[in-house]
C-alpha positions as CSV (number, residue, x, y, z in Angstrom):
1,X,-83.0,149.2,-4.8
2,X,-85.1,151.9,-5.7
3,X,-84.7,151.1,-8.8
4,X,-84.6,147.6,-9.2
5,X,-88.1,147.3,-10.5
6,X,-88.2,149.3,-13.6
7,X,-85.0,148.8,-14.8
8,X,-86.2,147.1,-17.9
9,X,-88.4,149.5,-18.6
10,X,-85.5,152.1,-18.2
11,X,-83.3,150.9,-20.2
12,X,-86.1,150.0,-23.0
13,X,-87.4,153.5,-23.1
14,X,-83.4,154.8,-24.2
15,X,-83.2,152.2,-26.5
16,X,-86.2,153.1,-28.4
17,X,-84.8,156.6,-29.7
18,X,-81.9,154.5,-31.1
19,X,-81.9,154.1,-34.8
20,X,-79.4,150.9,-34.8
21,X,-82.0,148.9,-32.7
22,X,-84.1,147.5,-34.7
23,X,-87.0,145.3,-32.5
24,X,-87.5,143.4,-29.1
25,X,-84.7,141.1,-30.6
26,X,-81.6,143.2,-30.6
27,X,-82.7,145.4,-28.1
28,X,-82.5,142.0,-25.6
29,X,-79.0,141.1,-26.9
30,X,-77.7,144.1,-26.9
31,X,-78.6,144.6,-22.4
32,X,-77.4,141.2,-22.8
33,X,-73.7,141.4,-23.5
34,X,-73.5,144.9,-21.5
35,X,-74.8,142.7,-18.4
36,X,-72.8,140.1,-18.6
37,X,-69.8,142.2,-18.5
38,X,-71.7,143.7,-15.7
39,X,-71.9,140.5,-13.6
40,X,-68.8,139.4,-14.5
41,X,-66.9,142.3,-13.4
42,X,-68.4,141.9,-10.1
43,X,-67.5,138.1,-9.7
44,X,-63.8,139.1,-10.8
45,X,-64.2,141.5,-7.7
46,X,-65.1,138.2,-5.6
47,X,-62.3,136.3,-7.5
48,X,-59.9,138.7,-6.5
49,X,-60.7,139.3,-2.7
50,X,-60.2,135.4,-2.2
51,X,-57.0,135.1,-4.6
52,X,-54.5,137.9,-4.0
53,X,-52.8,136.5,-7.2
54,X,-55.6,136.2,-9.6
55,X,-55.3,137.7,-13.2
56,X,-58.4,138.9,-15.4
57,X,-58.3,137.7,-18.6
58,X,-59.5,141.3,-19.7
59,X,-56.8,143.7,-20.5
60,X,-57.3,146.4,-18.1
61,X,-58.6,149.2,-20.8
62,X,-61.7,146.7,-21.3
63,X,-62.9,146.0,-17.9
64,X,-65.9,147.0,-17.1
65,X,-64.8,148.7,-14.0
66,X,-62.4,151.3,-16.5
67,X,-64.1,152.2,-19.2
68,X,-68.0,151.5,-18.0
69,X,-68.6,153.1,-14.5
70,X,-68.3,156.3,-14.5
71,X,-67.9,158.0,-11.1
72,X,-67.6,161.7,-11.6
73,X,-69.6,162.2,-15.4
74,X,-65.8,162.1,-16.9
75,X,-66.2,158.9,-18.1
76,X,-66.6,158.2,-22.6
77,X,-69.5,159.6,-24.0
78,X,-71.1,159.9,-27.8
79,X,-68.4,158.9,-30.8
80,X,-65.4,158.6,-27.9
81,X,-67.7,155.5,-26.7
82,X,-69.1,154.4,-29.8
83,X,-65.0,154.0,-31.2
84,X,-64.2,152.7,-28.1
85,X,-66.6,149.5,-28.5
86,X,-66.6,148.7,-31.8
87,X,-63.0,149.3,-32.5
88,X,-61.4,148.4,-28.7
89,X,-63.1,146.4,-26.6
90,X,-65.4,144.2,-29.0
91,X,-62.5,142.9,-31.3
92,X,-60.2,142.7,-28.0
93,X,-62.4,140.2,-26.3
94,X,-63.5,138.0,-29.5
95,X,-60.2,137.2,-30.2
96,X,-58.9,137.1,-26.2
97,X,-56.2,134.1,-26.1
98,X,-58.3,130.6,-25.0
99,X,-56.8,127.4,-25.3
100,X,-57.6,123.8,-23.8
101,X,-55.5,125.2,-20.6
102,X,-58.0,128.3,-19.9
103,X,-59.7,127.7,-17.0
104,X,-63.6,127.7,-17.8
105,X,-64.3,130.7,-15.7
106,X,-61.9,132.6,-18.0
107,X,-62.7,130.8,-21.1
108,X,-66.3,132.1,-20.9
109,X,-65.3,135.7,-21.9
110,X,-63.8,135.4,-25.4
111,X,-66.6,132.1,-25.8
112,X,-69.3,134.6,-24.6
113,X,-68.4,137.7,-27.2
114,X,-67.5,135.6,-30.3
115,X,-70.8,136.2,-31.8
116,X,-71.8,139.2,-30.2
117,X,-73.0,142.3,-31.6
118,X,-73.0,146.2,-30.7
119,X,-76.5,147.5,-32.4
120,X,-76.5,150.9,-30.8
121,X,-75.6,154.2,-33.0
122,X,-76.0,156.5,-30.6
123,X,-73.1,156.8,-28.1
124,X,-74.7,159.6,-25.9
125,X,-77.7,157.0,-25.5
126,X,-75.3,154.3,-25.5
127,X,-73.6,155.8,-21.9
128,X,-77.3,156.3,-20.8
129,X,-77.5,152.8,-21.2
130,X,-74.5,151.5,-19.5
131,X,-75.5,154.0,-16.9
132,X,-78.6,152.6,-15.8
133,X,-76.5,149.0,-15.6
134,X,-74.1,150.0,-13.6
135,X,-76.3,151.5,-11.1
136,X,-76.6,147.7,-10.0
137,X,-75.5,147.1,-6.8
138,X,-74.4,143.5,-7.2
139,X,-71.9,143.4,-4.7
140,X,-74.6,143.6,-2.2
141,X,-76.5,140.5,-1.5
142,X,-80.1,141.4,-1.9
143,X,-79.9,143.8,-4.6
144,X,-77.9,141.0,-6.3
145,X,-80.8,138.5,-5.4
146,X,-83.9,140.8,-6.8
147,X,-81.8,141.0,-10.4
148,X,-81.3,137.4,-10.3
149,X,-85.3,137.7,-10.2
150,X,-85.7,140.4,-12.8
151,X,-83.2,138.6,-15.1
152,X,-85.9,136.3,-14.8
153,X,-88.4,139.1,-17.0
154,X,-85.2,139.5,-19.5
155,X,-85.5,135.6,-20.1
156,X,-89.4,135.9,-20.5
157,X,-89.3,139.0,-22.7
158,X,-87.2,136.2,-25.5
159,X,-90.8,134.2,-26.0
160,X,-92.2,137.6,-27.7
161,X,-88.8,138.5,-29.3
162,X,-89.5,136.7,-32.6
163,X,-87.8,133.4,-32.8
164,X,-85.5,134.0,-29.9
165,X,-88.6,132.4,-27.6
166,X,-87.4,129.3,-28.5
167,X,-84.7,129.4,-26.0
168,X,-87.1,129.8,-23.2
169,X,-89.1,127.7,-21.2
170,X,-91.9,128.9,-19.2
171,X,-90.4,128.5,-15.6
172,X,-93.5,127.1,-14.1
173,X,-92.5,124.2,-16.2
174,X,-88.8,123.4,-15.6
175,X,-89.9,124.0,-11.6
176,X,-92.3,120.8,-12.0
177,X,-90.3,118.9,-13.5
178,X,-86.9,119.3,-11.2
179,X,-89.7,119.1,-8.6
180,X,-90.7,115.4,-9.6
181,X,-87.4,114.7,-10.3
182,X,-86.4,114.8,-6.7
183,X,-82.8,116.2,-7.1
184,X,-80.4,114.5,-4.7
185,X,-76.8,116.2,-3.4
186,X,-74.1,114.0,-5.9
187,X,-75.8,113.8,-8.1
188,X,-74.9,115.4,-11.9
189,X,-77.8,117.1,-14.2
190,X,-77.3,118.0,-18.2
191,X,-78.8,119.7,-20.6
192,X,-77.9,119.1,-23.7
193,X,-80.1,122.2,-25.5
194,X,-80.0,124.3,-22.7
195,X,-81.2,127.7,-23.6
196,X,-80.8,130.5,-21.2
197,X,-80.3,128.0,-19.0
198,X,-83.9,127.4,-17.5
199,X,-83.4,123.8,-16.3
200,X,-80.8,124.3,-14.9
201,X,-81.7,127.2,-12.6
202,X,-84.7,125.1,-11.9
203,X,-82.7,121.8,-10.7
204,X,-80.5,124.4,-8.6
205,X,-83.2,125.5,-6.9
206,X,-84.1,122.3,-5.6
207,X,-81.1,121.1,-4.8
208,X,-80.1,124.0,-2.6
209,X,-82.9,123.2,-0.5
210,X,-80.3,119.9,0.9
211,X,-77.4,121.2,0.9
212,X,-76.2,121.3,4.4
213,X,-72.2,121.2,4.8
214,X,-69.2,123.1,3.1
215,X,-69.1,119.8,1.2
216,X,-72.6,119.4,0.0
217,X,-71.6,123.1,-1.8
218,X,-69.1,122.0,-3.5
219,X,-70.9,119.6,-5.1
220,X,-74.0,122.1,-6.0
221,X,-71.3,123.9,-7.7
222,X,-70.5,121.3,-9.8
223,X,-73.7,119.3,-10.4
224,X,-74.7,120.8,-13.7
225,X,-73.7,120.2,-17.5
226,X,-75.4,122.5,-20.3
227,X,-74.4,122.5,-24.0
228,X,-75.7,125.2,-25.7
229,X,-75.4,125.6,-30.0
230,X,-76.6,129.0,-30.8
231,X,-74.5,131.9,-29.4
232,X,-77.7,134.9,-28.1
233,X,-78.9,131.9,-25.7
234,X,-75.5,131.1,-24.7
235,X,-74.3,134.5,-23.6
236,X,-77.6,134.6,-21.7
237,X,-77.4,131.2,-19.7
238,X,-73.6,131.9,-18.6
239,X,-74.7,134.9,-16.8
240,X,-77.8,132.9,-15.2
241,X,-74.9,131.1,-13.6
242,X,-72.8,133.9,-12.7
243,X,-75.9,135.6,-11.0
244,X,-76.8,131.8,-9.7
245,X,-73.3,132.3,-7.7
246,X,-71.7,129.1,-10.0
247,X,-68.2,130.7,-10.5
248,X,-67.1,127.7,-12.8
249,X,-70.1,127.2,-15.2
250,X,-70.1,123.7,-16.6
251,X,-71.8,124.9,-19.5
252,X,-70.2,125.0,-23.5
253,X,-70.9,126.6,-26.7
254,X,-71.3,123.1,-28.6
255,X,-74.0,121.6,-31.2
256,X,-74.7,117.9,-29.5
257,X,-75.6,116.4,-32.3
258,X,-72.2,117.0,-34.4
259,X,-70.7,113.7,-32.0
260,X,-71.4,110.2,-33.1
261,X,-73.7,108.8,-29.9
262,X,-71.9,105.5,-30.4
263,X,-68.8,107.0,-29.0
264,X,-70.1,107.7,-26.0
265,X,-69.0,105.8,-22.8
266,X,-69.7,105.8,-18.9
267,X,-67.8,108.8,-18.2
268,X,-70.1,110.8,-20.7
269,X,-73.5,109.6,-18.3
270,X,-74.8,111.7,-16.0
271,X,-77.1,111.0,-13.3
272,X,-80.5,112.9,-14.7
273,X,-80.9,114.6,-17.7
274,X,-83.9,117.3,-17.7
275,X,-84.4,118.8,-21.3
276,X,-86.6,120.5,-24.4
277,X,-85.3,119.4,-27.1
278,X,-85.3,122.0,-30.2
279,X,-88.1,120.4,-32.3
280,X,-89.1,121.1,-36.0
281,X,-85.1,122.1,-36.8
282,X,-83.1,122.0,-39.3
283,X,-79.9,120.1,-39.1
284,X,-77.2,119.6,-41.6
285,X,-78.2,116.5,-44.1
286,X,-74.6,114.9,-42.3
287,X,-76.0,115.0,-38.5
288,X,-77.9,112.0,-39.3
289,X,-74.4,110.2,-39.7
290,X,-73.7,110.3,-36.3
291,X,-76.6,108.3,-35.4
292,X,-77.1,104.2,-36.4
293,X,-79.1,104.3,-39.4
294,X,-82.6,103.0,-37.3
295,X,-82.6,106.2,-34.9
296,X,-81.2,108.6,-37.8
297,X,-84.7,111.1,-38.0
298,X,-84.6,114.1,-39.9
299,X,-86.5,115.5,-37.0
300,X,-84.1,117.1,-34.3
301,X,-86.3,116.3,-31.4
302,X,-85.3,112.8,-32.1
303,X,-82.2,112.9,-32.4
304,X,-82.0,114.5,-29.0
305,X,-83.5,111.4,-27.4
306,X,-81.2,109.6,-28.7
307,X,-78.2,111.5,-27.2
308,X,-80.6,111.2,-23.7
309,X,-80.8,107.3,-24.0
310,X,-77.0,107.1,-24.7
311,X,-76.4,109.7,-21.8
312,X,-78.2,108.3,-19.4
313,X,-76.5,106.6,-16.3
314,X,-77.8,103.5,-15.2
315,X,-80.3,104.3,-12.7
316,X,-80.7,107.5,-13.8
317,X,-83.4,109.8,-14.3
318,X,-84.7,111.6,-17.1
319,X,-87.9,114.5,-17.7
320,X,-88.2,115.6,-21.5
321,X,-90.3,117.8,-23.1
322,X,-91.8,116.3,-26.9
323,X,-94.3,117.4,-29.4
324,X,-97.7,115.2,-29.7
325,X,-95.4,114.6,-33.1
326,X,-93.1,112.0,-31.3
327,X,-96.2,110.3,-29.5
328,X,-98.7,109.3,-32.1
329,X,-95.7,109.5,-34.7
330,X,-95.0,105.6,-36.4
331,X,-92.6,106.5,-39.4
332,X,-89.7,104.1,-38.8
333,X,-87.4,106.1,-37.1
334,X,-90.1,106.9,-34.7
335,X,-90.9,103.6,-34.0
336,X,-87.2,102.6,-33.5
337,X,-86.7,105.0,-31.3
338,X,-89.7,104.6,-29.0
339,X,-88.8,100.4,-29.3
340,X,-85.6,101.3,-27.8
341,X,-86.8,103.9,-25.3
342,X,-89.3,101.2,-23.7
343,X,-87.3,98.3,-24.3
344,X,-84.4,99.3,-22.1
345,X,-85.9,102.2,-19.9
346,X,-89.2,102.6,-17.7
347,X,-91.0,105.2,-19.0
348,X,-93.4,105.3,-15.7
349,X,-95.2,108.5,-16.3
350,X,-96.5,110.9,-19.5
351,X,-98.2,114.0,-18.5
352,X,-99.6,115.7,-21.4
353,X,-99.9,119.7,-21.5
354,X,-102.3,122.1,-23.3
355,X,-101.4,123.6,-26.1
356,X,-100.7,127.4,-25.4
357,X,-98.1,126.1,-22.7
358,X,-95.5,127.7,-25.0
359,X,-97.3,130.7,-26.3
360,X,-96.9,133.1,-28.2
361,X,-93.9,130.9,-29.5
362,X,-95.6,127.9,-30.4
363,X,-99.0,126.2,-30.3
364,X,-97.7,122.9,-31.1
365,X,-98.8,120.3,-28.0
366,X,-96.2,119.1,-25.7
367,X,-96.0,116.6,-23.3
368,X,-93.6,115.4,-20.9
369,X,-91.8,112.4,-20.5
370,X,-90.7,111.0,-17.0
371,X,-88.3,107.6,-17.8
372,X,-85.1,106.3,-15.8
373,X,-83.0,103.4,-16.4
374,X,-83.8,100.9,-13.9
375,X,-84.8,98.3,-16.7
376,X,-87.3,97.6,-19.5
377,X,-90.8,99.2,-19.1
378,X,-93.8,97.1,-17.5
379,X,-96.7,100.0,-17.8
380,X,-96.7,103.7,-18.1
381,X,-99.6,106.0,-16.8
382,X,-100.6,109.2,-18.7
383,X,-102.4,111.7,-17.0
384,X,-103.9,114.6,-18.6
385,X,-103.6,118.4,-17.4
386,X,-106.7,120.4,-18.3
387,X,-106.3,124.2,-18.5
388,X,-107.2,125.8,-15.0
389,X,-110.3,127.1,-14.6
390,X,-111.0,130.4,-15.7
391,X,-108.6,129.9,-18.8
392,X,-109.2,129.4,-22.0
393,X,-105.6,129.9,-23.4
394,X,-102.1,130.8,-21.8
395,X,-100.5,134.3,-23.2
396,X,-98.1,136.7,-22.2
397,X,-100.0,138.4,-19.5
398,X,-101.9,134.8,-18.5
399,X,-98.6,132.7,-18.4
400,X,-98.5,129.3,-16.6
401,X,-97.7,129.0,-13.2
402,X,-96.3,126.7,-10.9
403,X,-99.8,126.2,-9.1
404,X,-101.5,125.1,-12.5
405,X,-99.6,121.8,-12.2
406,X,-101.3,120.9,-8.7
407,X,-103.8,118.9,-10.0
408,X,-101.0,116.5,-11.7
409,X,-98.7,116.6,-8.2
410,X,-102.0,115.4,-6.2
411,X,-102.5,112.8,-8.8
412,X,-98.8,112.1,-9.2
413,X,-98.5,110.9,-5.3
414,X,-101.5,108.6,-5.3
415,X,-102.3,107.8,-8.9
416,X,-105.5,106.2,-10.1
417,X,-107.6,106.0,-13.7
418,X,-109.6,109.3,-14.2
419,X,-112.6,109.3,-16.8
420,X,-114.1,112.8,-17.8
421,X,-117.0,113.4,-20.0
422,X,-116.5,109.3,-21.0
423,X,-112.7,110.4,-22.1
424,X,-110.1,109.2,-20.4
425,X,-107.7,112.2,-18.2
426,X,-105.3,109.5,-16.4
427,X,-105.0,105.7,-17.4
428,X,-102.4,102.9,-17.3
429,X,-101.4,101.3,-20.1
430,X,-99.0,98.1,-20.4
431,X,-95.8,97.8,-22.6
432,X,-97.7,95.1,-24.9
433,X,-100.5,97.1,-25.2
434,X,-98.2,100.2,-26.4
435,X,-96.2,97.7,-28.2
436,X,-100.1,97.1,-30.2
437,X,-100.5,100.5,-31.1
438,X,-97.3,100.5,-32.9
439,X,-96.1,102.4,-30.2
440,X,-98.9,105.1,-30.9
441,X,-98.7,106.9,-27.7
442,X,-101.3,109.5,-28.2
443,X,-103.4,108.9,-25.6
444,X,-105.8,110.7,-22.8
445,X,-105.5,113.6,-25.0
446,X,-107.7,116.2,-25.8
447,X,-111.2,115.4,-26.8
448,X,-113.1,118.9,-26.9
449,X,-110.6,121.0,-28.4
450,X,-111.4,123.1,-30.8
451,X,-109.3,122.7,-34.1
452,X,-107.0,125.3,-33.8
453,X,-105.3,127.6,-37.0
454,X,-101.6,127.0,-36.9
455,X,-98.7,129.4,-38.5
456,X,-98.5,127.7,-42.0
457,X,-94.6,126.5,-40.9
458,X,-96.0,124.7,-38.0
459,X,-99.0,123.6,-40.3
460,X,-96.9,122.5,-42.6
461,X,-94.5,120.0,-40.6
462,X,-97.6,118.9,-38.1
463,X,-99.3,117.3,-41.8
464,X,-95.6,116.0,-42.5
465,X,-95.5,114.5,-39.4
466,X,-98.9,112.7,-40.2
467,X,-98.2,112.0,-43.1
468,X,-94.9,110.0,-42.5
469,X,-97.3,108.2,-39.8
470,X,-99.7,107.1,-42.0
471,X,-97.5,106.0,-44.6
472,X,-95.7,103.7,-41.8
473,X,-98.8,102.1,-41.0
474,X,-100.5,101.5,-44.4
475,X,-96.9,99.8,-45.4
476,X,-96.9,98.0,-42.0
477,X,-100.9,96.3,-42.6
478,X,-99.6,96.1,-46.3
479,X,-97.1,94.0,-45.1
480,X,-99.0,92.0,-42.4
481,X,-101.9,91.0,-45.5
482,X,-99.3,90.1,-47.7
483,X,-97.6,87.9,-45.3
484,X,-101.0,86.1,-44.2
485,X,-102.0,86.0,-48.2
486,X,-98.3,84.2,-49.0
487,X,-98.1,87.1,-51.6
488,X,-94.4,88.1,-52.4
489,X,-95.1,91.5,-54.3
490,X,-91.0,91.8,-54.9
491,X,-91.3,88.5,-56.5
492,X,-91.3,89.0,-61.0
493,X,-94.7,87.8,-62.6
């Protein structure tokens, strides 16, 4: 246990005198694969105390257990290792046999490693490495328990690893939101970008706090649902389960968006649906064709709430994470979706964040959605969260935490209009009075902010995303003067 607390920094310091690793990036996905076969190795150990006849999908020579640990300093070491991985057990377990009849817990493996990489060059640093890992104890409950925790500091190490942070989700985040959410024992959660699997440890942790029989476990185990595109983020969140004791993750290396959401029936709905979309991404120009042609945006964050609207069970619940881009935006596909989202589900509650929520990845404002489908809505409240005091930004060493959201919770139980400075912090509006704006939904934002420099990417698409705005609502006044003038301007002079 000793050593439970700096083994990042342990395992970072070897790394560093490794010419193959080149940045926080690879360094993270490299620990990555060697933990996972790690945790897995373990489990297998659990798999085969309670089932005398179970069978690894591993060949022996590739189990961590036979060519990893090393008990007496006899085991591989410099080029012996370095053949061994690249030329043994990496092209053994991309190409392990997995077909529709592999159970999940097996499948995982070969899913896990078919995108994986070994960056390391050294193969005397390399056995340094897998040394410190397989110090881990994680046979034994509490050492297991504080990595599940510093797993955690893996996960929030991705939001400075270049564009790997946008798999992660500040924690104090996806806690509020299973928190409001209320999880229930029966019920089934998805995630249909999940990431390293945030929301889903999040919901997990709620619900364990009810279950109370042998019964209620079983149902734990199987109350989550994660699709997950890119395969870095993937590897990660199926050894979140594993450590998360979830022997059968429910969780798939899929892209959501490649299924028409027209297809989709009851059996496909799930019960709540807690999510950040990816926004500002690039999808093939043929994902829109899997969408009716009013909801097909070229913006991915879109697209996702459609998948959630087709997903959604009836009276289920849903928390999203959007950009200000999907509130105040009133291109067409915008406004078809938001018609939709309003018109068939109650969108009770909009709590919108500050903007460094998601720094150092992103400085684009984000706001969560609270909606469930118990018919059209009647009014939604937004409520503002201010920065707590003492801040003036969130960073890496001043992240957000749980406690920041207290204001909102207090609010959230016995809600009522809030005017600061003559602005307006929490207000109820009506569905005709959204249905006014055009289904503009910027409001109780942030008055006093200072303008704020953007990266020129994020510049770029936040003046798209005006643009497209404005140009919905010039043609829509166009439209509404022409039609009270009786001009037809298709009509031929």
């Amino acid at each position: 246990m000793g050593n439970m607390s700096n083994f990042v920094k342990r395992v970072r310091d070897i790394m560093r005198n490794d010419a193959g690793i080149n940045g926080d990036a690879q360094r993270i996905e490299q620990i990555a694969w060697m933990l996972f076969l790690k945790v897995y190795d373990a489990k297998e150990q659990d798999w085969e105390w309670s089932d005398d006849n179970y069978q690894s999908i591993i060949p022996e020579p590739c189990r961590w257990r036979n060519w990893a640990h090393d008990e007496n300093g006899q085991g591989m070491t410099g080029d012996t290792l370095l053949d061994f991985v690249n030329n043994t057990l990496f092209p053994t377990l991309k190409n392990l046999p997995v077909d529709a009849s592999t159970p999940i817990k097996k499948a995982i493996v070969q899913t896990t490693f078919a995108d994986a990489n070994n960056y390391m060059k050294d193969g005397v640093l390399l056995r340094q490495v897998i040394g410190v890992i397989d110090e881990l104890d994680l046979t034994d409950y509490e050492e297991s328990h504080a990595f599940g925790e510093i797993y955690e500091t893996i996960l929030k190490e991705l939001q400075s690893a270049g564009s790997a942070g946008e798999f992660y989700t500040p924690r104090a985040v996806t806690d509020f939101m299973a928190q409001m959410i209320d999880p229930q024992i029966g019920e089934t959660m998805a995630d249909f970008a999940c990431g390293t699997g945030g929301f889903i440890t999040s919901w997990l942790k709620e619900l364990k706090k009810k279950v109370k029989t042998t019964e209620d476990e079983e149902k734990y185990a199987n109350s989550i649902y994660g699709i997950e595109k890119k395969q870095f983020p993937y590897m990660l969140c199926i050894t979140n389960m594993l450590l998360h004791d979830l022997d059968v993750p429910q969780v798939f290396h899929d892209n959501t968006l490649l299924r028409d959401v027209l297809d989709y029936t009851e059996d496909d709905q799930v019960d709540v649906i807690l999510m950040n979309p990816p926004y500002g991404g690039s999808e093939k120009a043929e994902v829109k064709n899997h969408f009716p042609s009013d909801l097909a945006s070229s913006e991915t964050a879109d697209l996702f709430m459609s998948v959630i609207m087709y997903r959604l069970k009836e009276n289920g619940r849903a928390a999203v994470i959007l950009p200000d881009g999907f509130l105040f935006g009133t291109d067409n596909a915008k406004v078809a979706i938001k018609t939709k989202l309003f018109s068939e589900f109650n969108v009770h509650t909009i709590i919108r964040m500050p903007g460094s929520v998601f720094s150092p990845y992103t400085s684009i404002t984000t706001n969560i959605l609270f909606f469930d489908r118990t018919g059209p809505t009647a009014e939604t409240w937004f409520y503002r969260l201010d920065m707590p005091e003492g801040y003036k930004h969130f960073s890496k060493t001043k992240p957000m935490k749980l406690e920041h959201f207290a204001p909102a919770v207090v609010w959230w139980h016995d809600r009522a209009p809030i005017q600061q400075d003559g602005f307006d912090k929490a207000k109820k509006y009506t569905l005709q009075e959204i249905k006014d704006r055009n289904y503009n939904i910027d409001l109780c934002g942030y008055p006093h902010e200072e303008e704020e420099i953007l990266p020129p990417k994020e510049l770029i698409q936040q003046y798209q995303e005006k643009r497209a705005s404005l140009n919905a609502d010039i043609d829509r006044i166009l439209a509404q003067i022409t039609e009270i003038l009786g001009i037809d301007l298709d009509a031929q002079d």
